[in-house]
C-alpha positions as CSV (number, residue, x, y, z in Angstrom):
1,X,-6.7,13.1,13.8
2,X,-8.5,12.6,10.5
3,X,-7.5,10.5,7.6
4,X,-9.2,11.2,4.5
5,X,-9.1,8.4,2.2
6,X,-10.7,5.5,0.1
7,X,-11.7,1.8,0.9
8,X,-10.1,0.6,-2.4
9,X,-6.7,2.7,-2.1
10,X,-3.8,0.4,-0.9
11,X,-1.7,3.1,0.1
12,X,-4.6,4.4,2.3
13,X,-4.9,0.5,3.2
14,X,-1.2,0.6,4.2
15,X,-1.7,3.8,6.7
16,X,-4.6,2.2,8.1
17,X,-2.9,-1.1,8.9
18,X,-0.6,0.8,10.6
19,X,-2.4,2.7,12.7
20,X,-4.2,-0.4,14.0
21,X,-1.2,-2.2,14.5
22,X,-0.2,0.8,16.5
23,X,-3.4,1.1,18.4
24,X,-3.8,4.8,17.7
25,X,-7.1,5.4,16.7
26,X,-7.7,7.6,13.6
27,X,-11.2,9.3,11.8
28,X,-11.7,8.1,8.5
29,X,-13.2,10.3,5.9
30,X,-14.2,9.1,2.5
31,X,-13.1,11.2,-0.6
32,X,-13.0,10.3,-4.2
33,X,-10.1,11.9,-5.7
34,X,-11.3,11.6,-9.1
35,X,-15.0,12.9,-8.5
36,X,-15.4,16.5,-9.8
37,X,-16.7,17.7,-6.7
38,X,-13.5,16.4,-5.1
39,X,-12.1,18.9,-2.1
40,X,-8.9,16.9,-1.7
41,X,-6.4,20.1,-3.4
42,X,-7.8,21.9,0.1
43,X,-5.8,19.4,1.5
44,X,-3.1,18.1,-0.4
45,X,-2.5,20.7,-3.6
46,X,-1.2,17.2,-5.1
47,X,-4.8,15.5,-5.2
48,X,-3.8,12.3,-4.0
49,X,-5.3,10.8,-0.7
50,X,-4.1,9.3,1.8
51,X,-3.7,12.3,3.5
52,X,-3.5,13.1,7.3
53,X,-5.2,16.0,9.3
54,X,-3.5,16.8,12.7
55,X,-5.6,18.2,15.5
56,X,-3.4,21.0,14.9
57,X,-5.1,21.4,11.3
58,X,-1.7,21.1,9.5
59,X,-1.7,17.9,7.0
60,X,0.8,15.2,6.2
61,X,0.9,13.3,3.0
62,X,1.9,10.9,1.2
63,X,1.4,7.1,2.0
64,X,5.3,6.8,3.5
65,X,5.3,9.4,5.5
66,X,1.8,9.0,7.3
67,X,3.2,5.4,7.7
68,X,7.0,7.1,9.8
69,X,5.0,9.1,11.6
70,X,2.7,7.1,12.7
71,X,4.9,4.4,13.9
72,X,6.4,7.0,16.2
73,X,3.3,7.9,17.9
74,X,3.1,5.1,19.9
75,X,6.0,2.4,21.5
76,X,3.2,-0.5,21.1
77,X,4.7,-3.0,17.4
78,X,7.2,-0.9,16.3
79,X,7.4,-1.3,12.3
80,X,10.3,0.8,11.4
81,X,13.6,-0.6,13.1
82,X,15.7,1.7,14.6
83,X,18.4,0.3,13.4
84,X,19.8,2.3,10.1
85,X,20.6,-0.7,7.8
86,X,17.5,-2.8,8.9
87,X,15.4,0.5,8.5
88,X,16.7,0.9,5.1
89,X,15.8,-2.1,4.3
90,X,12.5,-2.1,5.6
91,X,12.1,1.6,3.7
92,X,13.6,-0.3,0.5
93,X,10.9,-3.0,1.0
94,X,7.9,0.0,1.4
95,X,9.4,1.2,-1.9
96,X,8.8,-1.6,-4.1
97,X,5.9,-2.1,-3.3
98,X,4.5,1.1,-3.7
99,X,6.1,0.7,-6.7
100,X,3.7,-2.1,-7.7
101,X,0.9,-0.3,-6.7
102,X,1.9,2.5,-8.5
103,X,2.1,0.5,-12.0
104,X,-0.8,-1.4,-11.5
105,X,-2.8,2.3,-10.9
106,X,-1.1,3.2,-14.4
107,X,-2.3,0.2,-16.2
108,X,-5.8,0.4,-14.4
109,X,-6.2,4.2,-15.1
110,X,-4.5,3.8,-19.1
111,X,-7.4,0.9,-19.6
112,X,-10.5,2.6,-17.9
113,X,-10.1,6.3,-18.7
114,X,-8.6,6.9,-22.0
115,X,-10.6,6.4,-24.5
116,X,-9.8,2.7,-26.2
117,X,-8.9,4.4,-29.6
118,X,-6.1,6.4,-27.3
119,X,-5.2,3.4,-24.7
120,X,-1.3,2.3,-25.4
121,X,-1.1,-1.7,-25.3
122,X,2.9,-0.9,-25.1
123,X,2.5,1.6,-21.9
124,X,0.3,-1.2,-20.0
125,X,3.0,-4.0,-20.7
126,X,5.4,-1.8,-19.5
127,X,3.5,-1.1,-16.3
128,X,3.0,-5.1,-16.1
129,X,6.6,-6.1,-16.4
130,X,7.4,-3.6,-13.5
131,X,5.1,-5.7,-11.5
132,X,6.8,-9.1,-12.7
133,X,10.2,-8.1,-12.1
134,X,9.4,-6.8,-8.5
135,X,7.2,-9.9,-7.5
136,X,10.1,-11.6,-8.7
137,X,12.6,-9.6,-6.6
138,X,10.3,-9.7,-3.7
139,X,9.5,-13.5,-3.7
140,X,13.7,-14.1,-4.1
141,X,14.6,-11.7,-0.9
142,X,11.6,-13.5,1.4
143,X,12.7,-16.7,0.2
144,X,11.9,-19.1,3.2
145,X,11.9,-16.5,5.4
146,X,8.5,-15.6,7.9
147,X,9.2,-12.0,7.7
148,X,10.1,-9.7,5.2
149,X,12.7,-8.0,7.5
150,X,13.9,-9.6,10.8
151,X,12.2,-11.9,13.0
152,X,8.5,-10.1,13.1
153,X,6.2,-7.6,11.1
154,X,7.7,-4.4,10.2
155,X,6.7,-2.5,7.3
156,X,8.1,-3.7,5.0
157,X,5.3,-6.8,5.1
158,X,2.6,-4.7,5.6
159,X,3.6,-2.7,2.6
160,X,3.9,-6.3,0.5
161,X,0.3,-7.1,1.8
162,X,-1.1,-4.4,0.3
163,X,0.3,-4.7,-3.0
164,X,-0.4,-8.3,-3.3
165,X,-3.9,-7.7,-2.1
166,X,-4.2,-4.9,-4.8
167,X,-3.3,-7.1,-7.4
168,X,-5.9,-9.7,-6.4
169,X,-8.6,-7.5,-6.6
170,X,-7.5,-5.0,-9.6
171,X,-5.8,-8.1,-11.3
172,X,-7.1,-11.2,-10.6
173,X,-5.6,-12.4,-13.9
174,X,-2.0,-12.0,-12.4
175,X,-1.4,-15.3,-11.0
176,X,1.0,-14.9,-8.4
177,X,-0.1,-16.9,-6.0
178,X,0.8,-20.1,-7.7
179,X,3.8,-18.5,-9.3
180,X,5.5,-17.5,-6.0
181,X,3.9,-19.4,-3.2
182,X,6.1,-18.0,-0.3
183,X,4.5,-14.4,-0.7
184,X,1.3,-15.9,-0.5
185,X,2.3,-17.8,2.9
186,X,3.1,-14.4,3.5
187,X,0.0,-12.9,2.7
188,X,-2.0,-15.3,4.1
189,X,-0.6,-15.3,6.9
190,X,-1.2,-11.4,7.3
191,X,-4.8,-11.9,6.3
192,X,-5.4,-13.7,10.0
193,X,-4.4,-10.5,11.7
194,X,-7.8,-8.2,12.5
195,X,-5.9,-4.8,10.7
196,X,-6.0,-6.6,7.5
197,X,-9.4,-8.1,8.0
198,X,-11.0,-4.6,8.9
199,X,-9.4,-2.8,6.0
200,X,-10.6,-5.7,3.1
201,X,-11.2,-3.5,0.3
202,X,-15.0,-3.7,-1.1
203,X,-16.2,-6.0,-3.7
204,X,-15.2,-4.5,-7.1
């Protein structure tokens, strides 16, 4: 199998994670998406990465699904409970916090590649109060628990490691480390664990 992909991407960081929690080894091919010579569309028509070649040559994409069928590839730290109300809540957890990744993308993308005569201050706060309200929401359901979900990893904490981590190095202005200190027992707790380690993104 291939996965094409970016170091910086946190939803190619999340598929990553989970494939070395899995121990299922994977390819990893570099592609920027946003460089004109860009052969992602052969792909995914969608032009988004990460995206998954079979050995079969048939692809899977995006981000959330990788991350379900990955998880069934092997028995070895099973993320997704097969349980449905815990898996819904561990698929509710992966949601928002994609959902913070995907606002702070917006904001990022609105300030670095419109033009600043065209950039909408009002858009960007609107992408930033999305990430507010759900580090809110997410500190409040962790509470004093270790785990997002249950009594070990799942998903759901990977996904939260991701878009914590993608805040700290797209927004190092957000200070939500000392604003919710239980997700960053979280995080840093998940920063000990060689999948997160390997998959650091790059120095900005």
């Amino acid at each position: 199998m291939k996965l094409i992909g970016s170091l910086t991407s946190p939803y190619v960081r999340k598929v990553r994670i989970v494939f070395a929690e899995k121990k299922v080894d994977v390819d990893l091919e570099l592609e920027n998406v946003w460089s004109a010579e860009t052969k992602i569309a052969n792909s995914n028509p969608l032009g988004k990465v990460p995206c998954l070649i079979l050995d079969d040559g048939g692809a899977i994409y995006d981000s959330r699904v990788i991350a379900e069928y990955a998880d069934a590839l092997s028995p070895v730290s099973k993320l997704i409970p097969a349980d449905n109300r815990e898996r819904a809540s561990v698929k509710t957890w992966e949601a928002l916090a994609d959902g913070v990744m995907d606002a702070g993308i917006l904001a990022r993308l609105e300030r670095t590649w419109r033009p600043s005569e065209q950039q909408s201050s009002a858009w960007v706060d609107r992408q930033m109060n999305k990430i507010q309200n759900s580090l809110r929401q997410m500190s409040e359901q962790l509470g004093g628990n270790a785990w997002c979900q249950g009594n070990q990893m799942t998903l759901a904490d990977i996904a939260v490691g991701c878009a914590v981590g993608y805040l700290l190095f797209r927004f190092p202005d957000i200070q939500w480390q000392i604003q919710y200190p239980n997700l960053d027992r979280l995080y840093q707790k998940l920063l000990q664990r060689p999948s997160f380690i390997e998959t650091e993104p790059p120095a900005a």
